[in-house]
Z-matrix of the N, CA and C atoms (Angstrom, degrees):
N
C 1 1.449
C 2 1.536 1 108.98
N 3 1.248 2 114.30 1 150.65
C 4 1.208 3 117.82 2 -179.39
C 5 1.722 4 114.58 3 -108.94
N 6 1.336 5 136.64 4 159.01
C 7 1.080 6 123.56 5 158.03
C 8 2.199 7 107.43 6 -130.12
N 9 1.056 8 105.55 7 165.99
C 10 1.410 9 127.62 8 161.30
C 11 1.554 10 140.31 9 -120.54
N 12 1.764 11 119.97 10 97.49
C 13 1.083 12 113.82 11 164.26
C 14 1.333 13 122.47 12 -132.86
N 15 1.238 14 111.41 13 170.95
C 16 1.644 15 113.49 14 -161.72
C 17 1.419 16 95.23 15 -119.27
N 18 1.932 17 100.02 16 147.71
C 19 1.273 18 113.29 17 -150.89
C 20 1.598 19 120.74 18 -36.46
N 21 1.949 20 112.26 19 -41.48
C 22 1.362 21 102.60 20 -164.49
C 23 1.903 22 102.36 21 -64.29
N 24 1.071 23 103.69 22 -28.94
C 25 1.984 24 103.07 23 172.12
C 26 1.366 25 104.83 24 -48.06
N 27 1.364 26 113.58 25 -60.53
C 28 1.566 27 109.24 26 -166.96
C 29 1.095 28 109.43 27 -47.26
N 30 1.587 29 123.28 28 -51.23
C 31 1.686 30 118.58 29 -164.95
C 32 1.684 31 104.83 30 -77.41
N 33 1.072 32 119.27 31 -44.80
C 34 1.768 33 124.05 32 178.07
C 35 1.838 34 96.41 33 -39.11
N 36 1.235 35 117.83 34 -59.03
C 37 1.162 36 110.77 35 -158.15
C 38 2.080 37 104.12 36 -144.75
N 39 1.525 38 82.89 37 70.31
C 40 1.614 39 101.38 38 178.07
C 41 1.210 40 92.05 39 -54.50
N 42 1.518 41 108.20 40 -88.36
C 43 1.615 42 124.74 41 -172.46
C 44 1.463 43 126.92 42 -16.38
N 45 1.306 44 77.24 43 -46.25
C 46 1.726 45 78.46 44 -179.16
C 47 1.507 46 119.97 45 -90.04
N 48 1.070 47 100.52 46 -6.06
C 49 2.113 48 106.06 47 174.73
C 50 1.957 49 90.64 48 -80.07
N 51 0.930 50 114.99 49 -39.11
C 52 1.785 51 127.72 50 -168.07
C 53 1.273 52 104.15 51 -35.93
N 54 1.846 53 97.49 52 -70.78
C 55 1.247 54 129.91 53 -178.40
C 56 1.803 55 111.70 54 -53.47
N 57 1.285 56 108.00 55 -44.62
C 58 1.807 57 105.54 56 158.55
C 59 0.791 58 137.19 57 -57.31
N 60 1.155 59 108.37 58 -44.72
C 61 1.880 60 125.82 59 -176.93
C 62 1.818 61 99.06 60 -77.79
N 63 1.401 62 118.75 61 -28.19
C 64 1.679 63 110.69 62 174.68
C 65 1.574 64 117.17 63 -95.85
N 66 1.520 65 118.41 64 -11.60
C 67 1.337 66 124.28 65 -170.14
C 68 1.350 67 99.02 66 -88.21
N 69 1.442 68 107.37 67 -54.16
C 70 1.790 69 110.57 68 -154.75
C 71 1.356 70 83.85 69 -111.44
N 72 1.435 71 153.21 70 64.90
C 73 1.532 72 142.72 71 -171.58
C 74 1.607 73 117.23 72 -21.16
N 75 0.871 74 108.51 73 54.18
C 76 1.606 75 138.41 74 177.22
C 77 1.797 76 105.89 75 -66.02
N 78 1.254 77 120.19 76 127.78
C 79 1.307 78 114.64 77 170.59
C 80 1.498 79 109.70 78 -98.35
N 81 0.893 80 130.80 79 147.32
C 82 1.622 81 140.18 80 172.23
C 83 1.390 82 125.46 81 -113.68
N 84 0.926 83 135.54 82 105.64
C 85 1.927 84 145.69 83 -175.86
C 86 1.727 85 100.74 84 -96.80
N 87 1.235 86 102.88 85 101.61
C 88 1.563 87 126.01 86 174.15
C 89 1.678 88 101.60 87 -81.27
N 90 1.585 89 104.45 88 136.19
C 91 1.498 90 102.72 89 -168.10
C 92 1.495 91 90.75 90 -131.96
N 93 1.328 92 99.81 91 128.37
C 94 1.737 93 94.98 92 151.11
C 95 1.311 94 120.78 93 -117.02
N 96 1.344 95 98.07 94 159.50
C 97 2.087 96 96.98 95 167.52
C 98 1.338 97 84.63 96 67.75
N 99 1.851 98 140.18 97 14.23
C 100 1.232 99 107.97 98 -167.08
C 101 1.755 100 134.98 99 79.63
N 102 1.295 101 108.51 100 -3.63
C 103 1.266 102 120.62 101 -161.81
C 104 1.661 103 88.50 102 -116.73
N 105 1.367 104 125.62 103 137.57
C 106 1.530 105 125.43 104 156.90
C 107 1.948 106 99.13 105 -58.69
N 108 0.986 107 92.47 106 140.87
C 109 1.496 108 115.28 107 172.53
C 110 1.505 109 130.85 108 -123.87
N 111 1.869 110 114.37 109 -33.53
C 112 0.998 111 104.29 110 -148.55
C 113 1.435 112 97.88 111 -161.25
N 114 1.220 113 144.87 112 121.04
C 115 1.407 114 133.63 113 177.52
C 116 1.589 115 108.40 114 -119.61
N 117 1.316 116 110.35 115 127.46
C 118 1.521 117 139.82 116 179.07
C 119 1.804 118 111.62 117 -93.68
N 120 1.204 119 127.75 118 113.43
C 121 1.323 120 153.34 119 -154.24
C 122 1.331 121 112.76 120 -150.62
N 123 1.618 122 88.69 121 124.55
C 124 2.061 123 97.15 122 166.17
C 125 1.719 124 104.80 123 -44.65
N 126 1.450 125 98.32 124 145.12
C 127 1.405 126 94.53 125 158.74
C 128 1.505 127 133.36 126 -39.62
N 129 1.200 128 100.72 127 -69.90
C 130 1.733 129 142.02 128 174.45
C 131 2.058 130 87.25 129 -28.65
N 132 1.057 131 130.18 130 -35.81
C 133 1.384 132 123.07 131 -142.09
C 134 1.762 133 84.58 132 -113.67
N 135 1.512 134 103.17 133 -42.66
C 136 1.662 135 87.87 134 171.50
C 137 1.314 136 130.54 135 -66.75
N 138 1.663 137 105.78 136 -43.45
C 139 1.580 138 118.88 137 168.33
C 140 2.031 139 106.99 138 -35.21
N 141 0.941 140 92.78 139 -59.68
C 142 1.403 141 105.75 140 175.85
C 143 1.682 142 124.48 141 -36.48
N 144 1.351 143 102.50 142 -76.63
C 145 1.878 144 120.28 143 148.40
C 146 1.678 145 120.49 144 -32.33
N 147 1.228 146 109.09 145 -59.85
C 148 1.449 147 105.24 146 163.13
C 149 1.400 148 120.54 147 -48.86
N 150 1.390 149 109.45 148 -74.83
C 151 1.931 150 124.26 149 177.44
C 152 1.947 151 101.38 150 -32.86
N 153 1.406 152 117.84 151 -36.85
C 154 1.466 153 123.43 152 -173.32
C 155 1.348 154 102.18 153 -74.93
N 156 1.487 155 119.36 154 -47.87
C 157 1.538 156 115.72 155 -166.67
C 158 1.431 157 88.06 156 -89.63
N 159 1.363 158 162.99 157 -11.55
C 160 1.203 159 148.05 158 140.77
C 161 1.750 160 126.03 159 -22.14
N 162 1.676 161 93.37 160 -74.13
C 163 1.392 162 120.26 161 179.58
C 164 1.652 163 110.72 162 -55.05
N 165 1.296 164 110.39 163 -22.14
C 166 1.829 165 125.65 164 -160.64
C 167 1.546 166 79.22 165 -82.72
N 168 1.237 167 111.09 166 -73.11
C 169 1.992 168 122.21 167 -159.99
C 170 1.655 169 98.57 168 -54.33
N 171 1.548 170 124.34 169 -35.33
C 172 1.217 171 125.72 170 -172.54
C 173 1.604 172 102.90 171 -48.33
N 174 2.024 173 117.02 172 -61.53
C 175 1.157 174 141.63 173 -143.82
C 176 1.910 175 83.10 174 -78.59
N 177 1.298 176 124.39 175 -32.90
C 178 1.257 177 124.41 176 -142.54
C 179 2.065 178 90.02 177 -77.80
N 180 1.653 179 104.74 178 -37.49
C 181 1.307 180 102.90 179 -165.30
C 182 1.149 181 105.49 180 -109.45
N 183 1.721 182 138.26 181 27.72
C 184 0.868 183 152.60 182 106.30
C 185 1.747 184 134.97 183 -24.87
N 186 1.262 185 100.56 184 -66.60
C 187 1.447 186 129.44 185 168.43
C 188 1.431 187 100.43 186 -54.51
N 189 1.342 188 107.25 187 -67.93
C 190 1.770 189 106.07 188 -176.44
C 191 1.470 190 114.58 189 -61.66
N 192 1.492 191 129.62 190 -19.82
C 193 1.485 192 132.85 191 176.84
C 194 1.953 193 97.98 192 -68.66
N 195 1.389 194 99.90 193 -39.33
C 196 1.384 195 96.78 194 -149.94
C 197 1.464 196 92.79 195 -83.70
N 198 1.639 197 128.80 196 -17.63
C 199 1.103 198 129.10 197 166.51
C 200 1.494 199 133.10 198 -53.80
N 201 1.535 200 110.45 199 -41.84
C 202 1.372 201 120.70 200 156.22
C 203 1.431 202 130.62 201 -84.12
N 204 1.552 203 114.29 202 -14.49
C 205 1.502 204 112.19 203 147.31
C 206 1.779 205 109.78 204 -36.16
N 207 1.473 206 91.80 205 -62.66
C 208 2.002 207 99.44 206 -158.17
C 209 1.637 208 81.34 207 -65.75
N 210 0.812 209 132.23 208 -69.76
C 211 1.778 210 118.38 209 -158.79
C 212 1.554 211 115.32 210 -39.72
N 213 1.562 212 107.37 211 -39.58
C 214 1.270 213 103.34 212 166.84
C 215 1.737 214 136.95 213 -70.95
N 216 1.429 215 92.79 214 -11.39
C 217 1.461 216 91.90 215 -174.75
C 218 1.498 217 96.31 216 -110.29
N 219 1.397 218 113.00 217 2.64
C 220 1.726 219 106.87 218 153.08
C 221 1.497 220 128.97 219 55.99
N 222 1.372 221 107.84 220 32.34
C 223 1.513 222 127.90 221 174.93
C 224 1.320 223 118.60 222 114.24
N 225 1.461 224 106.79 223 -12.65
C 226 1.901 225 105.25 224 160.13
C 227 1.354 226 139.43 225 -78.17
N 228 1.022 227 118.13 226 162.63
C 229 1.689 228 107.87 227 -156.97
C 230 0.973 229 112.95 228 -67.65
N 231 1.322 230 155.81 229 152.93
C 232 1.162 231 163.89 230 -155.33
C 233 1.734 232 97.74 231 -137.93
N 234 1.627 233 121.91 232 111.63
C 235 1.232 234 118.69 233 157.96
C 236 1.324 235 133.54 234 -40.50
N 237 1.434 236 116.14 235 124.01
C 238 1.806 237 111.65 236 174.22
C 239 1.662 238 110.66 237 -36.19
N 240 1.143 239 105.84 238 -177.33
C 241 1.380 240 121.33 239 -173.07
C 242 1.160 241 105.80 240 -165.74
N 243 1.292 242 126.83 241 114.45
C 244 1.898 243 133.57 242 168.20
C 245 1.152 244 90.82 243 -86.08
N 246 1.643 245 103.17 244 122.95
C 247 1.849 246 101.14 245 151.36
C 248 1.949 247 68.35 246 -155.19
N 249 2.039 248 66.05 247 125.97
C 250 1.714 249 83.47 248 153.87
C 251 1.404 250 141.31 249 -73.69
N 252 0.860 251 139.62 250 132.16
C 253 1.819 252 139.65 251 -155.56
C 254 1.751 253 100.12 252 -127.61
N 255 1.550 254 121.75 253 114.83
C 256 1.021 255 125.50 254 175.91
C 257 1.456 256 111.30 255 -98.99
């Protein structure tokens, strides 16, 4: 679930957005001026997001290593490679 409040909410009642965002793992999008600004997340859910965009950039410069392998070997076969991709 998501929630929305704008900054003067956040400070009136930090604590208690804390306690939401850690009880019910609730994300929260802080807006100012009306504008989203800022999104508030359990740890546990960012750790997560990070470890994903980690593993993503890993596969990304992988692909591109294995891309200039084949360019270098310039039309010869290039051995398979198992790598598992979740």
């Amino acid at each position: 679930m998501e929630r929305r409040v704008n900054t003067s909410e956040l400070v009136m009642y930090f604590d208690d957005i804390i306690q939401i965002i850690t009880d019910n793992q609730e994300i929260v999008i802080v807006d100012q001026d009306g504008k989203p600004q800022v999104v508030m997340l359990p740890v546990e859910q960012y750790r997560l997001a990070f470890q994903e965009r980690k593993n993503a950039d890993w596969l990304e410069q992988l692909d591109y290593t294995h891309s200039l392998i084949e360019a270098e070997l310039k039309g010869k076969e290039l051995p398979q490679m198992n790598v598992r991709r979740s």
